[in-house]
Backbone as JSON Lines, residues from 0, in Angstrom:
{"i":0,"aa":"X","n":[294.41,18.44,189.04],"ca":[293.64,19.67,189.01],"c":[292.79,19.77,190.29]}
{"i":1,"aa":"X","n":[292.79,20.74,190.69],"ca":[292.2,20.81,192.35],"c":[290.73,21.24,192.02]}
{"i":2,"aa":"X","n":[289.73,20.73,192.72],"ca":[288.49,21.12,192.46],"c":[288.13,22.43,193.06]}
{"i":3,"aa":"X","n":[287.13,23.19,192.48],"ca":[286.85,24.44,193.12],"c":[285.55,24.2,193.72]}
{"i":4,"aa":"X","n":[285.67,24.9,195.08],"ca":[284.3,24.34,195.72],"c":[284.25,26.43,196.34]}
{"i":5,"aa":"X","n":[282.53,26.05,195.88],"ca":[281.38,27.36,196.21],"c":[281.31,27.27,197.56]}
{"i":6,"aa":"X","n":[281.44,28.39,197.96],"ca":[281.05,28.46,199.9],"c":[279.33,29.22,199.59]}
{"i":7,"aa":"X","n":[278.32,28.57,200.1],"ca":[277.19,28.93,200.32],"c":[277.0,29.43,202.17]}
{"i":8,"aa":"X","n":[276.6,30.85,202.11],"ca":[276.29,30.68,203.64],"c":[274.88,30.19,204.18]}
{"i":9,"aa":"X","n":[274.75,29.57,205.38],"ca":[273.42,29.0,205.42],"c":[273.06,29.66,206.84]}
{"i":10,"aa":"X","n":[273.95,30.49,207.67],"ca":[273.7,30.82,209.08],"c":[274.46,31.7,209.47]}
{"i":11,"aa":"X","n":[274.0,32.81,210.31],"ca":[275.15,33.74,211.01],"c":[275.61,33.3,211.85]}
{"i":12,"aa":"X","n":[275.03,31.66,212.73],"ca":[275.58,31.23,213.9],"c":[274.94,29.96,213.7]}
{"i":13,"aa":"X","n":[275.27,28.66,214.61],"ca":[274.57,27.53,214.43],"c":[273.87,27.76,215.51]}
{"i":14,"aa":"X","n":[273.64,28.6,216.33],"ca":[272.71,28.74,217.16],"c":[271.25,29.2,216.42]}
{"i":15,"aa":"X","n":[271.16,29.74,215.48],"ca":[270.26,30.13,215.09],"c":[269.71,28.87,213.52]}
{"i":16,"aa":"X","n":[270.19,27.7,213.64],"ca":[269.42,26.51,213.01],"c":[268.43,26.07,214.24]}
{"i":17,"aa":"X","n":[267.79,25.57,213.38],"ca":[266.21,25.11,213.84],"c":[266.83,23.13,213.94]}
{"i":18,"aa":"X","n":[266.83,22.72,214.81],"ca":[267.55,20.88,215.06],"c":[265.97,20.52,215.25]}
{"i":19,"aa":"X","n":[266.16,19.14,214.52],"ca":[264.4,18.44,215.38],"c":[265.8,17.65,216.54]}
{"i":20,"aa":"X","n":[264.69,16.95,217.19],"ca":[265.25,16.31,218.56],"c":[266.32,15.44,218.24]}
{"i":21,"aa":"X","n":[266.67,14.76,217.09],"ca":[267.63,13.79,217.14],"c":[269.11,15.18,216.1]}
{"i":22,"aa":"X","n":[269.17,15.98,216.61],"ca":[269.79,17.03,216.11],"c":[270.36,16.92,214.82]}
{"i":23,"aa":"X","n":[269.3,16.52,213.66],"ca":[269.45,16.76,211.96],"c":[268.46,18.3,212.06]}
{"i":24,"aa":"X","n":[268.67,18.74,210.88],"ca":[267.97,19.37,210.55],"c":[267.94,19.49,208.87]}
{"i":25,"aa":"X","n":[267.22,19.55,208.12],"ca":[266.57,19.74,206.81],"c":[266.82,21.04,206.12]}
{"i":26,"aa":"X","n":[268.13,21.26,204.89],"ca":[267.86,23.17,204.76],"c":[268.03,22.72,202.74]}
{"i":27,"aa":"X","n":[267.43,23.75,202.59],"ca":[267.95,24.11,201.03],"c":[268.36,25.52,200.96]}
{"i":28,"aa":"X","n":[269.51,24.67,200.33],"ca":[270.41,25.81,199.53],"c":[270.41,25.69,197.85]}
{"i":29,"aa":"X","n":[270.44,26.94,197.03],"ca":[270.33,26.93,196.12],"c":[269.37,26.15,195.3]}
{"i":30,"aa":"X","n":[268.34,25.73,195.35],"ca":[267.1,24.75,195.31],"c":[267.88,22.98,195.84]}
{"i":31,"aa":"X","n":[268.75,23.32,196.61],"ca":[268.88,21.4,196.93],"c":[268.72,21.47,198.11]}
{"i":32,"aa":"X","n":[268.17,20.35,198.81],"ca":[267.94,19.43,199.78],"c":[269.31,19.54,200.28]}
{"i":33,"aa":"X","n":[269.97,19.67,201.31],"ca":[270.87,18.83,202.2],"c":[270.81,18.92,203.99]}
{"i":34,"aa":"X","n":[270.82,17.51,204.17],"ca":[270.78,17.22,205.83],"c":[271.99,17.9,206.67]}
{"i":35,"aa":"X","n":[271.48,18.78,207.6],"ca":[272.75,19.32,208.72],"c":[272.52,18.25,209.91]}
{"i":36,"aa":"X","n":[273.73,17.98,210.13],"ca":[274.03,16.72,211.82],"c":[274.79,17.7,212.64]}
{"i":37,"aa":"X","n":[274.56,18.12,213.68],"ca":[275.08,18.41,214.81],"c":[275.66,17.06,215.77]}
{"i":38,"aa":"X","n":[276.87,17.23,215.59],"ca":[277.46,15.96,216.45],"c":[278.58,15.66,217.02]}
{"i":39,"aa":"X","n":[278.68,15.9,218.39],"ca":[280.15,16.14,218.93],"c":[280.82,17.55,218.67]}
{"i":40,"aa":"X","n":[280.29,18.19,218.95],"ca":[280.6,19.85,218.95],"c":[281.02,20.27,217.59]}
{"i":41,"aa":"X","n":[280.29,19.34,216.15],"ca":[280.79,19.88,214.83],"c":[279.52,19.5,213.96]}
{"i":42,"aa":"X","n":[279.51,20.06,212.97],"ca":[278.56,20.19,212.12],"c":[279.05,19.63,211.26]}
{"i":43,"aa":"X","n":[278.18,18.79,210.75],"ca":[278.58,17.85,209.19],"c":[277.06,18.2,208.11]}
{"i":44,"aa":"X","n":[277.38,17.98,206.48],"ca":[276.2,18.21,205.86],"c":[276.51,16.97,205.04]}
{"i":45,"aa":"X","n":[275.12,16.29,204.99],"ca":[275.29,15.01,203.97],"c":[273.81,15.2,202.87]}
{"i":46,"aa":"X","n":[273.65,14.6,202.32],"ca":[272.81,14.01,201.4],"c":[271.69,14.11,201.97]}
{"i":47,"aa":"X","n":[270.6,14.47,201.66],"ca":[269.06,14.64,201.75],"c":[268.61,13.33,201.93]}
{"i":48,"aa":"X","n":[269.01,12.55,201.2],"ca":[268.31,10.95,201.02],"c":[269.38,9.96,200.64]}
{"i":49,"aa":"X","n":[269.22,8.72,201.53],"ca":[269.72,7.5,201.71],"c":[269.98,7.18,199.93]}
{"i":50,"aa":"X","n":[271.12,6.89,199.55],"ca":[271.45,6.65,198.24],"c":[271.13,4.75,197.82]}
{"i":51,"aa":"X","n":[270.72,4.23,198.67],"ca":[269.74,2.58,198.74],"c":[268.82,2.73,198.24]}
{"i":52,"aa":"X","n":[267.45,3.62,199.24],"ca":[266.13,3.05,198.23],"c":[265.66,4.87,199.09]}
{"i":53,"aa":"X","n":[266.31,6.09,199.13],"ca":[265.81,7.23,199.37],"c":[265.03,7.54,200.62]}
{"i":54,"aa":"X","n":[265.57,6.99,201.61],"ca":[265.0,7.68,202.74],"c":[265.58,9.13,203.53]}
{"i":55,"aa":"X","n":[264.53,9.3,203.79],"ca":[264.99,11.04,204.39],"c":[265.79,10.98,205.32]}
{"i":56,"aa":"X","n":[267.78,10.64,205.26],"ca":[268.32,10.87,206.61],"c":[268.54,11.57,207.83]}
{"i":57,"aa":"X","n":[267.35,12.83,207.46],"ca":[267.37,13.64,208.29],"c":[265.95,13.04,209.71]}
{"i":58,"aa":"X","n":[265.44,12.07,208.96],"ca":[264.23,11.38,209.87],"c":[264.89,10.08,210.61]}
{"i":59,"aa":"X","n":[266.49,9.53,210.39],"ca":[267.48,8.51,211.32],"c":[267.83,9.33,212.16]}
{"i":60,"aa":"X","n":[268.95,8.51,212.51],"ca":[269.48,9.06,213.89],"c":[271.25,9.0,214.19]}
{"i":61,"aa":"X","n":[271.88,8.9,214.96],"ca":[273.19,8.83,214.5],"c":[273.43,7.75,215.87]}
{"i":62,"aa":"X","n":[274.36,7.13,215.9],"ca":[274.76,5.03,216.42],"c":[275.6,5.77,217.24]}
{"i":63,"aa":"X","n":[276.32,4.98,218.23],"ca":[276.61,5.36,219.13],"c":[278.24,5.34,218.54]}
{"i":64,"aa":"X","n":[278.82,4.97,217.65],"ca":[279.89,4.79,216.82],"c":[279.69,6.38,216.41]}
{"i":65,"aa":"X","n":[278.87,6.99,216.15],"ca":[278.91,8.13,214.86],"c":[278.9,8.45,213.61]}
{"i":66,"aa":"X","n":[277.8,7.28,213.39],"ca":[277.19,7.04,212.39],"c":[276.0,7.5,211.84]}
{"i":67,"aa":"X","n":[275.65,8.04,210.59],"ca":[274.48,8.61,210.44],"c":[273.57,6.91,209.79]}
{"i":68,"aa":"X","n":[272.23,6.75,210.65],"ca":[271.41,5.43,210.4],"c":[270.52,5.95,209.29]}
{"i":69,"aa":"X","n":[270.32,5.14,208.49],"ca":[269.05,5.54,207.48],"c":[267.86,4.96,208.23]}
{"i":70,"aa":"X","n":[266.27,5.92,208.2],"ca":[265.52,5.52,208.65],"c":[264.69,3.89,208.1]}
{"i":71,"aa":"X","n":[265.14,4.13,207.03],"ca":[264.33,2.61,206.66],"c":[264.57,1.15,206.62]}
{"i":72,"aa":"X","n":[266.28,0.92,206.19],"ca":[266.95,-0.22,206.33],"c":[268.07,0.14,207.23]}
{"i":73,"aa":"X","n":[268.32,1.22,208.0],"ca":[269.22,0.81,208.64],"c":[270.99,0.92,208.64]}
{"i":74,"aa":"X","n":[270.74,1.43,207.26],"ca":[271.9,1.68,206.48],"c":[272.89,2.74,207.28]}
{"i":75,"aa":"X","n":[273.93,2.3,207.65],"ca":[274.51,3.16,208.42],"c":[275.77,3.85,207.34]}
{"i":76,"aa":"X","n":[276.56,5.18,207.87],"ca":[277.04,6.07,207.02],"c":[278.24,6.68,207.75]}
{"i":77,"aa":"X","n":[279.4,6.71,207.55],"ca":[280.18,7.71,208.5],"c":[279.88,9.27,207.49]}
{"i":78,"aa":"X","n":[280.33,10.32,208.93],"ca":[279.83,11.52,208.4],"c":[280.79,12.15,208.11]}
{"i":79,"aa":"X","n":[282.16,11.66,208.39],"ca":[282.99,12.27,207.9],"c":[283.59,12.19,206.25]}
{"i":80,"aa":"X","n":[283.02,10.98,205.66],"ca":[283.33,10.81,204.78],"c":[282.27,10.09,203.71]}
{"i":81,"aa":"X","n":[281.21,9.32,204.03],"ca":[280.05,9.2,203.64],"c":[279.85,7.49,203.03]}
{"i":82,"aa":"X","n":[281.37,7.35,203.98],"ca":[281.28,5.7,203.58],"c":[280.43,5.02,204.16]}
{"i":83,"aa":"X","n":[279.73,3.69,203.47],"ca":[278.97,2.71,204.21],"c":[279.36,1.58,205.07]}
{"i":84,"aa":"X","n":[279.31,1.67,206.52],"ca":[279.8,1.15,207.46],"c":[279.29,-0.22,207.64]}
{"i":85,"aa":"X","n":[278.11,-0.35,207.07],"ca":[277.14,-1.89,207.78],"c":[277.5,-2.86,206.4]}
{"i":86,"aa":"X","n":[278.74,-2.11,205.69],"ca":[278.78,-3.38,204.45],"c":[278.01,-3.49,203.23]}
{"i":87,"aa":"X","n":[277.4,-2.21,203.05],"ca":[276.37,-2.51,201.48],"c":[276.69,-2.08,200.56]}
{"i":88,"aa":"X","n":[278.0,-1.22,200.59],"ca":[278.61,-0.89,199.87],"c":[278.3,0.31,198.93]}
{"i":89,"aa":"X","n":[277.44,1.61,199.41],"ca":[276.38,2.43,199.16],"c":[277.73,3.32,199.49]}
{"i":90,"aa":"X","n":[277.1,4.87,199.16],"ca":[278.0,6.13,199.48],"c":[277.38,7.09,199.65]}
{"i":91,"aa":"X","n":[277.48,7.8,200.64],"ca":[276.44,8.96,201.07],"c":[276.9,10.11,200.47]}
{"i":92,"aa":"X","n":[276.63,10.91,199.84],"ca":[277.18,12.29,199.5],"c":[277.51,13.14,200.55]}
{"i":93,"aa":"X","n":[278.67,13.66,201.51],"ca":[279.28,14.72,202.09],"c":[279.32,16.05,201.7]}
{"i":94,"aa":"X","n":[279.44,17.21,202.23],"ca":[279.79,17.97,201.85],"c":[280.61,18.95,202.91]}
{"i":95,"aa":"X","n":[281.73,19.71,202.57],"ca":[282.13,20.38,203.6],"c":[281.88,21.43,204.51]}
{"i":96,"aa":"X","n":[281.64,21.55,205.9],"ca":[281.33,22.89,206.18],"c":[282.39,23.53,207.33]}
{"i":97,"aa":"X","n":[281.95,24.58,206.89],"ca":[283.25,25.93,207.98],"c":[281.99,26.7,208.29]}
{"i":98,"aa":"X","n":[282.45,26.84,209.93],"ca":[281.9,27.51,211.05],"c":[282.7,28.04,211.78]}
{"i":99,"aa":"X","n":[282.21,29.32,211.73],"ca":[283.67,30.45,211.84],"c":[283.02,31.18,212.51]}
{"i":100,"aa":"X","n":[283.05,32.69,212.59],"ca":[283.07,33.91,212.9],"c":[281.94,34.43,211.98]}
{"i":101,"aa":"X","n":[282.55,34.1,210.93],"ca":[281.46,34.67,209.99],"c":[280.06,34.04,209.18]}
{"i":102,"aa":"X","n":[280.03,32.96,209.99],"ca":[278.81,32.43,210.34],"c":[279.04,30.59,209.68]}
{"i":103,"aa":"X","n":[277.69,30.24,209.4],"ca":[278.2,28.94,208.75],"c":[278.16,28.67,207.12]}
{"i":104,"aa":"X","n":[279.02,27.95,206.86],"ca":[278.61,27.5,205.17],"c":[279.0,26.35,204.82]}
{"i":105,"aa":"X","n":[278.26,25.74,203.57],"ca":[278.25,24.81,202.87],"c":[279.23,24.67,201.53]}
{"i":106,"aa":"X","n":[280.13,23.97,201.94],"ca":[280.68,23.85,199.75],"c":[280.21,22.78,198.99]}
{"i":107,"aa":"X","n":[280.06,23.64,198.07],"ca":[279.84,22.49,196.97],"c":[280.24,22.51,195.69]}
{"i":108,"aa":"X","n":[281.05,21.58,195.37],"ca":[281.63,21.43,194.3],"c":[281.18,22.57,192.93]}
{"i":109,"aa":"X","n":[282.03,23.34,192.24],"ca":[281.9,24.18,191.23],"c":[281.42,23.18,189.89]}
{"i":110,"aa":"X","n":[280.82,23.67,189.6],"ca":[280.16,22.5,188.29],"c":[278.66,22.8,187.2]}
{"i":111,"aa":"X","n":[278.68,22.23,186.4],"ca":[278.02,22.58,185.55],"c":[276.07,22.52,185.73]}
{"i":112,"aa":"X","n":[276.39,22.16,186.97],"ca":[274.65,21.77,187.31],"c":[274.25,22.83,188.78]}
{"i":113,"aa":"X","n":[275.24,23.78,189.12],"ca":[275.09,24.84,190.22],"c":[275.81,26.23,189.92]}
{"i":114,"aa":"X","n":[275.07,27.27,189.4],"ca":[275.37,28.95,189.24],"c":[275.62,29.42,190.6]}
{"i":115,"aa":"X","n":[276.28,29.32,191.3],"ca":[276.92,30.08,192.21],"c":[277.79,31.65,191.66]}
């Protein structure tokens, strides 16, 4: 059974997101938290907080591999898929985004805990 995933739009352009300097930025959609990474000419959206002990990954930084770092232990993350790279065996929540023409958006899984 194929999952149905909600397109949320979050931007008419990624020019018009607000990046702090290590280019995350912080947005809610639909009352949730999720981190935007600008990285290598693509946009990835992960998890608000480090799934270890909850740090704000939007306050790390990303490894020279292309890794998203958690600010507190260190915990590193690929962004393409939200696996844990440094071995702790943790999983970052991903989510997909399309940046098009018609601006940017977020999916997220169709489900019983989001009215889209």
């Amino acid at each position: 059974m194929e999952k149905k995933i909600n397109w949320i739009k979050i931007a008419d352009s990624a020019a018009e997101i607000v990046w702090q300097t290590n280019q995350m930025s912080i947005i809610e959609v639909e009352g949730k938290k999720v981190t935007l990474v600008a990285h290598n000419q693509a946009l990835f959206a992960i998890a608000h907080k480090c799934p270890h002990a909850s740090g704000v990954m939007a306050d790390g930084f990303i490894d020279g591999l292309g890794n998203v770092v958690c600010p507190l232990h260190r915990y590193k993350f690929s962004l393409e898929n939200g696996r844990n790279t440094s071995g702790e065996g943790y999983y970052l929540k991903t989510y997909p985004v399309e940046n098009n023409q018609n601006g940017v958006f977020i999916g997220f899984e169709a489900n019983r805990f989001f009215n889209f």
